[in-house]
ZAPA-820753 format. One record per residue (C-alpha): residue number from 0; chain; x, y, z. Coordinates in steps of 0.02 Angstrom, whole numbers, padded with zeros to 5 digits, always signed. Example, Ala and Ser with C-alpha at 12.3 -4.5 7.8 and 13.67 -1.06 7.14 Angstrom:
// residues 2
<r num="0" cadena="A" east="+00615" north="-00225" up="+00390"/>
<r num="1" cadena="A" east="+00684" north="-00053" up="+00357"/>
//
This chain:
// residues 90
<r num="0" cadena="A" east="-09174" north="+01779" up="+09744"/>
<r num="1" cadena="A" east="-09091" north="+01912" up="+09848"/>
<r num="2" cadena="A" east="-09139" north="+02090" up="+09775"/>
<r num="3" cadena="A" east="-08938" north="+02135" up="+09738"/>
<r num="4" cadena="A" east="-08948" north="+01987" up="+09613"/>
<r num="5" cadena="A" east="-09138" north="+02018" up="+09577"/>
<r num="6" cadena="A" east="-09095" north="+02191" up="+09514"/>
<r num="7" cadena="A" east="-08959" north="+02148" up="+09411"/>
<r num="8" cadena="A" east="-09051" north="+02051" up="+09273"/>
<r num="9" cadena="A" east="-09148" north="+02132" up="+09156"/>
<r num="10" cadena="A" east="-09316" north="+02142" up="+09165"/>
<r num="11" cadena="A" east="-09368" north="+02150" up="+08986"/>
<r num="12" cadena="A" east="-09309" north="+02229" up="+08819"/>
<r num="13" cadena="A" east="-09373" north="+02341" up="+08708"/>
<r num="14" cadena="A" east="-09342" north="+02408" up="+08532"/>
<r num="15" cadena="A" east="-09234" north="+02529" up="+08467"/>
<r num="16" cadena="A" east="-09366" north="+02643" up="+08417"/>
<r num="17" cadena="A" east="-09479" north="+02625" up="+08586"/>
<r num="18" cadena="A" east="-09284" north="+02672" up="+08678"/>
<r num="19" cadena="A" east="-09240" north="+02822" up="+08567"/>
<r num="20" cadena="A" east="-09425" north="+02884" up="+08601"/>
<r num="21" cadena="A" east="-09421" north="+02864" up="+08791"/>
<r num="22" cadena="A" east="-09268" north="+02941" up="+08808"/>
<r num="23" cadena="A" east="-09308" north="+03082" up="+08700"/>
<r num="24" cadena="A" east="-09460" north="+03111" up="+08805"/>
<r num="25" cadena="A" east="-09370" north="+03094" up="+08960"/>
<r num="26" cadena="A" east="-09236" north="+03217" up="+08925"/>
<r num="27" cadena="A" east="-09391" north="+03345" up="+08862"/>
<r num="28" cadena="A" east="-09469" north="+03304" up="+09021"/>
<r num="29" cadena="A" east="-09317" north="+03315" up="+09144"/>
<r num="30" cadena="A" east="-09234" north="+03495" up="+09152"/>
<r num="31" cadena="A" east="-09015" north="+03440" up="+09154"/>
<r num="32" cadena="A" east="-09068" north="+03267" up="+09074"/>
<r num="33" cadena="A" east="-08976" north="+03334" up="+08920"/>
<r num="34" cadena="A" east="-08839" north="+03392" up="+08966"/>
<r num="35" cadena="A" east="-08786" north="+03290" up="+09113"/>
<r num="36" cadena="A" east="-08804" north="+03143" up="+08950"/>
<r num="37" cadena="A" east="-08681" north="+03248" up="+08868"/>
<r num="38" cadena="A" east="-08562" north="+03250" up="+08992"/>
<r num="39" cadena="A" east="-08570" north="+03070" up="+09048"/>
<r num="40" cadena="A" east="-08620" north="+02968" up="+08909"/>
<r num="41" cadena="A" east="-08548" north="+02906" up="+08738"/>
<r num="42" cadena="A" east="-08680" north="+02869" up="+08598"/>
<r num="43" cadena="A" east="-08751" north="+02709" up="+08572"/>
<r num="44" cadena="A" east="-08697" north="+02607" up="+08415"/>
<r num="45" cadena="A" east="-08831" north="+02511" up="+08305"/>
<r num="46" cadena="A" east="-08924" north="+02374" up="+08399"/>
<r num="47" cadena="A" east="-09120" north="+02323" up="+08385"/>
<r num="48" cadena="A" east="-09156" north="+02290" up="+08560"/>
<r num="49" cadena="A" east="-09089" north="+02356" up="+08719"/>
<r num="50" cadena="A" east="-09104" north="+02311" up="+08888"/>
<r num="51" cadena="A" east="-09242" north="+02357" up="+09015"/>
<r num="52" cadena="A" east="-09209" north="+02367" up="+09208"/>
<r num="53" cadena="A" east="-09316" north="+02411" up="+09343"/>
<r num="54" cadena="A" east="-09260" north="+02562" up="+09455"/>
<r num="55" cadena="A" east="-09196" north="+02505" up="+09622"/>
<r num="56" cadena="A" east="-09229" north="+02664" up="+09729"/>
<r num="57" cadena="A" east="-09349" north="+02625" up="+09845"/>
<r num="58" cadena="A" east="-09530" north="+02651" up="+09820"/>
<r num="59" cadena="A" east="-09498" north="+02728" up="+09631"/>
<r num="60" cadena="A" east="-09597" north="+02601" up="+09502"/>
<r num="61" cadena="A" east="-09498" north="+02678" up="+09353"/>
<r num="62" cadena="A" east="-09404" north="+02588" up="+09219"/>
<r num="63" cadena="A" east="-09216" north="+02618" up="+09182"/>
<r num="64" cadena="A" east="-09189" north="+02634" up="+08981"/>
<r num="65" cadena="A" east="-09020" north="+02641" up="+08887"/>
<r num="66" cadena="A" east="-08972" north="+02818" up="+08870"/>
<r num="67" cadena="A" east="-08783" north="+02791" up="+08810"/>
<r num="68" cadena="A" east="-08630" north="+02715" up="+08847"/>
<r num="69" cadena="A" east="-08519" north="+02788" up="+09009"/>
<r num="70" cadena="A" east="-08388" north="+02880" up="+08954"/>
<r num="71" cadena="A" east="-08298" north="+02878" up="+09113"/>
<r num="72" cadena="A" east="-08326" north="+02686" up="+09147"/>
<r num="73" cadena="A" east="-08370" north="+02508" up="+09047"/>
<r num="74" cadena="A" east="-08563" north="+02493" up="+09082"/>
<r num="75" cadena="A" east="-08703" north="+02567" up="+09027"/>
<r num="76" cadena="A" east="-08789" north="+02719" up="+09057"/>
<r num="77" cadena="A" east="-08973" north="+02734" up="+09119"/>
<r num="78" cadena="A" east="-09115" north="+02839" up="+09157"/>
<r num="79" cadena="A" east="-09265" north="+02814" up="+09255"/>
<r num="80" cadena="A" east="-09456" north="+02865" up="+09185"/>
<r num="81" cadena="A" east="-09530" north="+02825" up="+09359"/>
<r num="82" cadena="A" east="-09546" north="+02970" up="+09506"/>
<r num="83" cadena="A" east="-09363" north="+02978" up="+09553"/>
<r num="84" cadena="A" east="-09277" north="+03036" up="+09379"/>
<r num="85" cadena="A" east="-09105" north="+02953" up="+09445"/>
<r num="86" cadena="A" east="-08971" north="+02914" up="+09304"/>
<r num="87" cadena="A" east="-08856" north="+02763" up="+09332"/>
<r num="88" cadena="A" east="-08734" north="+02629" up="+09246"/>
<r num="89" cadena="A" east="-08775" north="+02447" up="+09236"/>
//
């Protein structure tokens, strides 16, 4: 499988709980995290699992967990936990 179409399946799921916590750590971690959410990201409504993908810079191991919806676009928005600390949409 090509890595374009590798990295656009999930690679696993996780709960609503284990997300919330991640991201809450992440944006205590990550100085702007916060407030670049704010300005580029909805809330999330009520689901029990989300989506997990893995971060396609290169040589970053870090997961991408739901942070919100875009609130510019239709996708959803990300942030990484590995060594980069990139946001993006899926």
């Amino acid at each position: 499988m090509t890595s374009n179409v590798g990295q656009s399946y999930p690679y696993t799921s996780e709960s609503e709980a284990d997300r919330s916590s991640r991201i809450a750590t992440l944006i205590a971690e990550r100085p702007g995290l916060s407030e670049k959410l704010a300005a580029e990201a909805t809330p999330l409504d009520a689901n029990d699992r989300w989506w997990v993908w893995k971060c396609p810079t290169a040589g970053c191991q870090g997961l991408l967990h739901v942070a919100g919806y875009s609130a510019e676009k239709h996708a959803l928005f990300v942030a990484c936990d590995g060594t980069c600390g990139q946001t993006f949409l899926r």
